[in-house]
C-alpha positions as CSV (number, residue, x, y, z in Angstrom):
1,X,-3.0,-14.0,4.2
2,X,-4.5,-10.7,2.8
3,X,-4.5,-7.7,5.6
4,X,-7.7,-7.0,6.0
5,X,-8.4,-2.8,6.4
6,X,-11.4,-1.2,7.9
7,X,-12.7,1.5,5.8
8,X,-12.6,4.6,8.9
9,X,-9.4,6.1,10.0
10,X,-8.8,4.4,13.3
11,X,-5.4,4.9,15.2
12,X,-4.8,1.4,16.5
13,X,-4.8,0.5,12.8
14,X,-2.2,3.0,11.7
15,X,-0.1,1.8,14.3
16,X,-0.4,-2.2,13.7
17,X,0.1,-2.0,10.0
18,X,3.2,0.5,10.0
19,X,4.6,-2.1,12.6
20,X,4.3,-4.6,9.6
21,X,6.2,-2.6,7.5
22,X,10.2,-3.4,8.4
23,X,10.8,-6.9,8.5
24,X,11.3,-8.7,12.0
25,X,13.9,-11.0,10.9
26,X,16.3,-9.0,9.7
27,X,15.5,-5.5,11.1
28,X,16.1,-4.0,7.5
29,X,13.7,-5.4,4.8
30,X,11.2,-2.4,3.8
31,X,8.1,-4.9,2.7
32,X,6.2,-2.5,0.0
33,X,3.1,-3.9,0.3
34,X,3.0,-3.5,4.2
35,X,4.1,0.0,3.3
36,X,0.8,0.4,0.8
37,X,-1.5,-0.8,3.7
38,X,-0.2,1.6,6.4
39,X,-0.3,4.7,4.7
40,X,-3.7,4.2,2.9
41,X,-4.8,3.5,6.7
42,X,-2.9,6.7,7.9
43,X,-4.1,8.9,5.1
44,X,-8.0,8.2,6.1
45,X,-7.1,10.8,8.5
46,X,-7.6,13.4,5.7
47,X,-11.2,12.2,5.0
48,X,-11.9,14.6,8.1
49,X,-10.5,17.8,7.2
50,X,-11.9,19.2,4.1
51,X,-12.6,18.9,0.3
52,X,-8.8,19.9,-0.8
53,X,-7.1,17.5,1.6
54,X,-9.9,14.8,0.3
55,X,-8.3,15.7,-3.5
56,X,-4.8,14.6,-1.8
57,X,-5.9,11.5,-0.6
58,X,-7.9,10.8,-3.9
59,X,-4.1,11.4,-5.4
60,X,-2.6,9.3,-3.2
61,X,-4.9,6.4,-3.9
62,X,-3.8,6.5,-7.4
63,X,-0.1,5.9,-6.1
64,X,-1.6,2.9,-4.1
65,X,-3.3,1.3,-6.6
66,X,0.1,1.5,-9.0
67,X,2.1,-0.2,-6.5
68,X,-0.7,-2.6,-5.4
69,X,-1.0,-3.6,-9.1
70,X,3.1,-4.0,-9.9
71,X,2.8,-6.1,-6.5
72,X,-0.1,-8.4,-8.0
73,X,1.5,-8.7,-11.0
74,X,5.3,-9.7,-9.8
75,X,5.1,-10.4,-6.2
76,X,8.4,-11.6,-6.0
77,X,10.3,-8.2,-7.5
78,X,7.9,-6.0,-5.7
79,X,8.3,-7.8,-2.4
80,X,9.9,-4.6,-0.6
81,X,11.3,-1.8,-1.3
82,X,14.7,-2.9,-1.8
83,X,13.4,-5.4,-4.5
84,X,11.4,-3.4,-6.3
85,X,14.8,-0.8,-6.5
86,X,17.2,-3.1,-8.0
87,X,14.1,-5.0,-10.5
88,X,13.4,-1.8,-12.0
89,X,16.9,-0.6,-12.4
90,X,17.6,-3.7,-14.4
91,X,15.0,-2.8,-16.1
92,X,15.4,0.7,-16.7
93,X,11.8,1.4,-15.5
94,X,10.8,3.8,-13.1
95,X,7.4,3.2,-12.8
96,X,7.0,1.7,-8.8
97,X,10.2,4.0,-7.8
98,X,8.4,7.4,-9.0
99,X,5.2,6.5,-7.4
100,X,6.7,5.2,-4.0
101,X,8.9,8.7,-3.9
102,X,5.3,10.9,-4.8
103,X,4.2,8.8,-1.6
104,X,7.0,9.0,0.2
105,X,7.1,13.1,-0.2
106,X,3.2,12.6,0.8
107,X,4.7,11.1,4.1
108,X,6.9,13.5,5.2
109,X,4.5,16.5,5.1
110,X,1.7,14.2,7.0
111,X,3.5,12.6,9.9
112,X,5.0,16.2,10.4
113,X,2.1,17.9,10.2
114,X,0.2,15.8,12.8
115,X,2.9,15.6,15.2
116,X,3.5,18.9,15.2
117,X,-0.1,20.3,14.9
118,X,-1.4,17.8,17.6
119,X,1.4,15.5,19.1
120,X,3.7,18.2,20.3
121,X,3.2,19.0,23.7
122,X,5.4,22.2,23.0
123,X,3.6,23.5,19.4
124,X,1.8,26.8,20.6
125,X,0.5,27.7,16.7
126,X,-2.2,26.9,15.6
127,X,-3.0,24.0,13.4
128,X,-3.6,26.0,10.3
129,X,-0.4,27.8,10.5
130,X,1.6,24.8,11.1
131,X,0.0,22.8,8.1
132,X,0.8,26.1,6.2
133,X,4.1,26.0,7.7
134,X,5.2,22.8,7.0
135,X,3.8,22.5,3.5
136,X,6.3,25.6,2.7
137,X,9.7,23.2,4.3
138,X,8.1,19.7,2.2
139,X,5.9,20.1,-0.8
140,X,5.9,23.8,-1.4
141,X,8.4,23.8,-4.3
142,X,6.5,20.8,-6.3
143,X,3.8,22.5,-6.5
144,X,2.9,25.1,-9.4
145,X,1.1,28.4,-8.0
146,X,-2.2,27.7,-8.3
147,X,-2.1,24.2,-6.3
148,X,0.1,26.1,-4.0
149,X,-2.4,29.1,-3.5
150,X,-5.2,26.4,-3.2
151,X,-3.5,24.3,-0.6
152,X,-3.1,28.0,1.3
153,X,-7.3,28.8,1.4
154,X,-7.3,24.9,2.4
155,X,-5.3,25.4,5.8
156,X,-7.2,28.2,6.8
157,X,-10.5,25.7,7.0
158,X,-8.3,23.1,9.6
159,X,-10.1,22.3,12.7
160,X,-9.0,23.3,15.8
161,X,-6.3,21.6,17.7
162,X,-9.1,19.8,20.3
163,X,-11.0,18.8,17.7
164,X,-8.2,17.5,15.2
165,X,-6.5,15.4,18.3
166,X,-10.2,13.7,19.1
167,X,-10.1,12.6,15.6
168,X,-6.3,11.8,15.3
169,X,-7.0,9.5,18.4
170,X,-10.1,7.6,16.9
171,X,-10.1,3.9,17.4
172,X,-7.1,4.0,20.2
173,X,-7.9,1.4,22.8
174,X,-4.6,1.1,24.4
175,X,-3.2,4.6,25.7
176,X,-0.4,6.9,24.3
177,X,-0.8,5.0,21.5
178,X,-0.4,8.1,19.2
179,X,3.3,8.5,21.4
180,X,4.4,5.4,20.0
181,X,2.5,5.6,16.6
182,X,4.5,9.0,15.1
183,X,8.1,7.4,15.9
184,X,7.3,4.6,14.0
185,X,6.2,6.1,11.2
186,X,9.0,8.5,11.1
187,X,11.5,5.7,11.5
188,X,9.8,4.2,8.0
189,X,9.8,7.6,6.5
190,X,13.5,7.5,7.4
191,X,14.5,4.5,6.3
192,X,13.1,5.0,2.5
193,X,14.4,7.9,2.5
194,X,18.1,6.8,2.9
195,X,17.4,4.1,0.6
196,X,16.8,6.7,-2.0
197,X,19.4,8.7,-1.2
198,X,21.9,5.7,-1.4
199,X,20.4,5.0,-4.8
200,X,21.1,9.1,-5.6
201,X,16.6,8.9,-6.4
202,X,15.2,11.6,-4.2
203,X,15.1,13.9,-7.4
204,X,14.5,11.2,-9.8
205,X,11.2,13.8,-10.7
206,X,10.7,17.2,-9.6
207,X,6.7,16.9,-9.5
């Protein structure tokens, strides 16, 4: 049965649909479509910060709607991440690998950034400084200079902390959801990561 996803960011949501992402039955099984669903929920969260991070997400979606499409079209090689691996390796094609590690890279600078910049109870900078911050240890050297001196103006127009963390927590009905929320989505992070690393495809493309 298709997931369905509401079209505001909403915390609850994040949560739920990265907890669909590893298989139950075998604890191991990274389902890619799952994986699609939860970060196009998580990345609703850049809808609130400003016309650059809009541009990210816009770039993301293009990455969603790759993978979404190689799932339509061949459900059963493009069941999880494992799958889709080995079918495109057999196939010498790239296609669903490169897009999943542009997302994947994606990942990594969001759940830091919002775990840091709002989650932390022991982050004392400021929100701008840590997106700035982090975007320097994750995405920094993909970037060609003037993306990188465009995503610098950006930071300097975050919110504040307060108002970031009222939005982060939109849609949470149950509480310290967010305290279970970034654990989970770092585990997933984790998890693809070492499964590109096994398959030596973290620098399959610089960009």
């Amino acid at each position: 049965m298709e997931t369905s996803i509401p079209t505001e960011y909403n915390l609850d949501n994040v949560y739920k649909t990265f907890n669909n992402v590893i298989d139950k039955s075998d604890n191991q099984s990274i389902h890619l479509r799952e994986f699609i669903i939860a970060f196009r929920e998580l990345s609703k969260f850049f809808d609130h910060l400003n016309v650059v991070f809009q541009f990210v997400a816009k770039d993301l979606a293009d990455k969603f709607n790759l993978l979404d499409n190689l799932h339509k079209n061949n459900p059963t090689n493009y069941h999880t991440v494992q799958t889709m691996i080995e079918y495109e390796k057999s196939r010498n094609d790239d296609t669903g690998t490169i897009a999943l590690l542009r997302l994947l890279r994606a990942l990594e600078f969001t759940y830091l950034f919002l775990k840091r910049a709002i989650v932390s109870p022991t982050e004392t900078a400021a929100p701008k400084h840590v997106a700035w911050d982090v975007y320097k240890q994750t995405l920094h050297k993909r970037h060609n200079k003037a993306l990188q001196v465009t995503i610098w103006l950006a930071t300097a127009t975050i919110p504040k902390r307060e108002t970031l963390k009222q939005t982060l927590l939109h849609g949470q009905i149950e509480p310290h959801t967010d305290e279970k929320c970034f654990p989970l989505i770092e585990d997933v992070y984790r998890r693809i990561y070492n499964l590109y690393e096994e398959n030596n495809l973290l620098e399959l493309v610089l960009l």
